[in-house]
N, C-alpha and C positions, 0 to 999 in steps of 0.2 A: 146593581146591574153586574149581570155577570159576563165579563168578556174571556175572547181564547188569547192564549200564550202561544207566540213560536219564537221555538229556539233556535239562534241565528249563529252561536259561536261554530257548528261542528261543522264540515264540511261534506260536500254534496256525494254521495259514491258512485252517482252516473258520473259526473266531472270530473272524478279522479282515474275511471275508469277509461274516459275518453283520451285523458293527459297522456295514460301509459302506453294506452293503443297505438297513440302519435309517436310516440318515443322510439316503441319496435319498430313504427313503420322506417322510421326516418334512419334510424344505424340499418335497416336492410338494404333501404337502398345504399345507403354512404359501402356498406360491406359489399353489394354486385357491384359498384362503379370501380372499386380499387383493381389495377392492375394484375392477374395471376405470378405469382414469383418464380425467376427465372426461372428452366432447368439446371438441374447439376450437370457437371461436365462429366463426359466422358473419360475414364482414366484414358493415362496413357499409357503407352506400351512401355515394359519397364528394360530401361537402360542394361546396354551391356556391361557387366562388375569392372571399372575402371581399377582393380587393387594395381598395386605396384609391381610387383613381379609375374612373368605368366611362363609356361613351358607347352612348347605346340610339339605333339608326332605328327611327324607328316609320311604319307606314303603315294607315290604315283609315277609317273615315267620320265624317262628324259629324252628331248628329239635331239640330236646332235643337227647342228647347220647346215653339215657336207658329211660325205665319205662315211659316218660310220651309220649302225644300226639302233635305233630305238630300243631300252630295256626299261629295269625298274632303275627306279632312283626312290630313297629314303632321306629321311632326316630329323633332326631334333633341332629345334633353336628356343632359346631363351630371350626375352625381352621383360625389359626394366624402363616402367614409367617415369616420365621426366617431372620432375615438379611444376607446379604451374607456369609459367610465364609468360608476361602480357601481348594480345593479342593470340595469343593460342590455343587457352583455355582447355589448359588438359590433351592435350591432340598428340603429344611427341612420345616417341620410347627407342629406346637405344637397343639393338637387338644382335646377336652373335648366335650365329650357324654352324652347324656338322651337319654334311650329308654323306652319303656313299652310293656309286653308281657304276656298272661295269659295262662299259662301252664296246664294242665287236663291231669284229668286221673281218669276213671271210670271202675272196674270189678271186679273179684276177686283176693285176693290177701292177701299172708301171710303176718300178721302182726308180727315181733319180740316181744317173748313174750306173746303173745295173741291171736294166733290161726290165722285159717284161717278164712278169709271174703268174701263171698261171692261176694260182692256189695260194694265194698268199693269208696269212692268221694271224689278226693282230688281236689281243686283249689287253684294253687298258682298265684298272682297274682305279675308279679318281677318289679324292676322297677330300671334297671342298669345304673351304672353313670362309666364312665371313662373319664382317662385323662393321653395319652399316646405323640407320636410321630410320625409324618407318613413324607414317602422320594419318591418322584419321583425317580422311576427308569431307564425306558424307554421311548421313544415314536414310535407308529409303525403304520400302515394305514396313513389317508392322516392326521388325526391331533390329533389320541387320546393319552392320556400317560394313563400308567400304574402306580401301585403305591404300596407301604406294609407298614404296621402302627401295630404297638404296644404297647398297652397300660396296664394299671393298671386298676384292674374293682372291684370295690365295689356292688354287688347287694345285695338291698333291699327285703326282701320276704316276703308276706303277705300270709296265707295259712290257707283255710277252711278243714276240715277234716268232712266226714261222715264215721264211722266206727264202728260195730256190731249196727247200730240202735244210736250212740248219736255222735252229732257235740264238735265238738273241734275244739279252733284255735291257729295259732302258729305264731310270730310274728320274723323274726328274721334277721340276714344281712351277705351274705358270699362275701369273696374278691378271688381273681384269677386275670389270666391275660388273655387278647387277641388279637387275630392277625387277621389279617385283610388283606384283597387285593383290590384291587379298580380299576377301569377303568374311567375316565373322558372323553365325548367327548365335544367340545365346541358348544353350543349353546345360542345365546342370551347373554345376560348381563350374563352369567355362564356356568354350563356341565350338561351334563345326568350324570347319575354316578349310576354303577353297583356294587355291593359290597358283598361280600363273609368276613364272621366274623364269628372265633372259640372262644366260652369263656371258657375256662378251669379251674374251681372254686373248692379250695382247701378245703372247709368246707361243711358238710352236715346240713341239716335243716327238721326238723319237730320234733324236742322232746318240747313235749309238757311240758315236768319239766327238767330239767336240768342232772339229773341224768339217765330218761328214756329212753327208747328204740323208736325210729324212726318206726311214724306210718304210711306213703307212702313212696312213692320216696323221698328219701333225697339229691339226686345227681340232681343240677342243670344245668351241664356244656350242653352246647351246640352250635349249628354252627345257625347262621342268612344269608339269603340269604334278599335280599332288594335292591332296584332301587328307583332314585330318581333325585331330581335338586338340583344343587348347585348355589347362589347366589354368587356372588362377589361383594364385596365393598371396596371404597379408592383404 
């Protein structure tokens, strides 16, 4: 009697084919349920070059307090970064100024002691040096800081006098302090830089003898407005 054989070792190819189907199915779903990955950040705006040493031109006007007339005022100042120290995180620089500015002042005008002048000509010619402090305080927009500095200011004053008809001149040096505000935006190997500076000068000038009475304006103090570039080096 003849019977049939089936062979039982190999396996089914619908059932293998069902196994894999389930397989994909199941990492598809497990790969839509996982979370999308974060976005990357936005950079940031890049810092202004903190190096050690910088050298700013400055060029803009000077308003005198009283009595005289508004001209140019220039200057150069140096600053030198402070090394870190805590709680300050970089923020300090030691800074030392030259400026030069020629103050006028022409009409009439009582002179103490010696009547009034019609037409009196003063030109003082100043020529201030400081050597102060200045801190980064903020930074705001995409990448400027802001800044305040206070220094020690010695100015020099050189000073022509025309008055009732005869010249005289007055050679002399007054000190004060000032205060300063600043904006740096970064360009290039440096910044722009915006600057706003009060000098407040504790001595008057123009006695022509020591003893004398004060033949123009003797009050030097004033505010400089000025714009300019700042190098950086090291």
């Amino acid at each position: 009697m003849r019977g049939t054989h089936r062979e039982t070792g190999g396996s089914d190819p619908r059932t293998s084919r069902l196994i894999c189907a389930l397989a994909l199915a199941g990492a598809t779903a497990a790969a839509a349920t996982e979370a999308p990955p974060p976005p990357l950040p936005e950079p940031a705006a890049p810092p202004i070059a903190r190096r050690a040493l910088s050298l700013s031109l400055l060029a803009g006007a000077v308003v005198p307090r009283v009595g005289m007339q508004a001209n140019v005022a220039l200057g150069v100042e140096g600053a030198w970064r402070l090394p870190s120290l805590p709680l300050l995180a970089d923020r300090l620089e030691v800074t030392a100024g030259l400026g030069w500015a020629l103050l006028r002042q022409t009409g009439p005008a009582l002179v103490a002691g010696r009547g009034y002048d019609p037409a009196l000509v003063q030109n003082s010619t100043t020529l201030p040096l400081d050597l102060g402090v200045r801190a980064r305080l903020f930074r705001f927009g995409p990448a400027a800081e802001l800044s305040a500095a206070v220094a020690y200011e010695l100015m020099m004053v050189w000073t022509r006098y025309l008055a009732f008809g005869a010249e005289s001149r007055n050679n002399d040096a007054v000190a004060g302090a000032s205060f300063a505000a600043r904006i740096d935006w970064p360009l290039g190997p440096g910044s722009l830089v915006a600057e706003l500076r009060h000098s407040e000068l504790t001595k008057t000038v123009g006695r022509v003898e020591p003893a004398s009475a004060p033949i123009g304006e003797p009050r030097l103090s004033g505010t400089r407005i000025a714009a300019g570039y700042a190098l950086r080096f090291f």
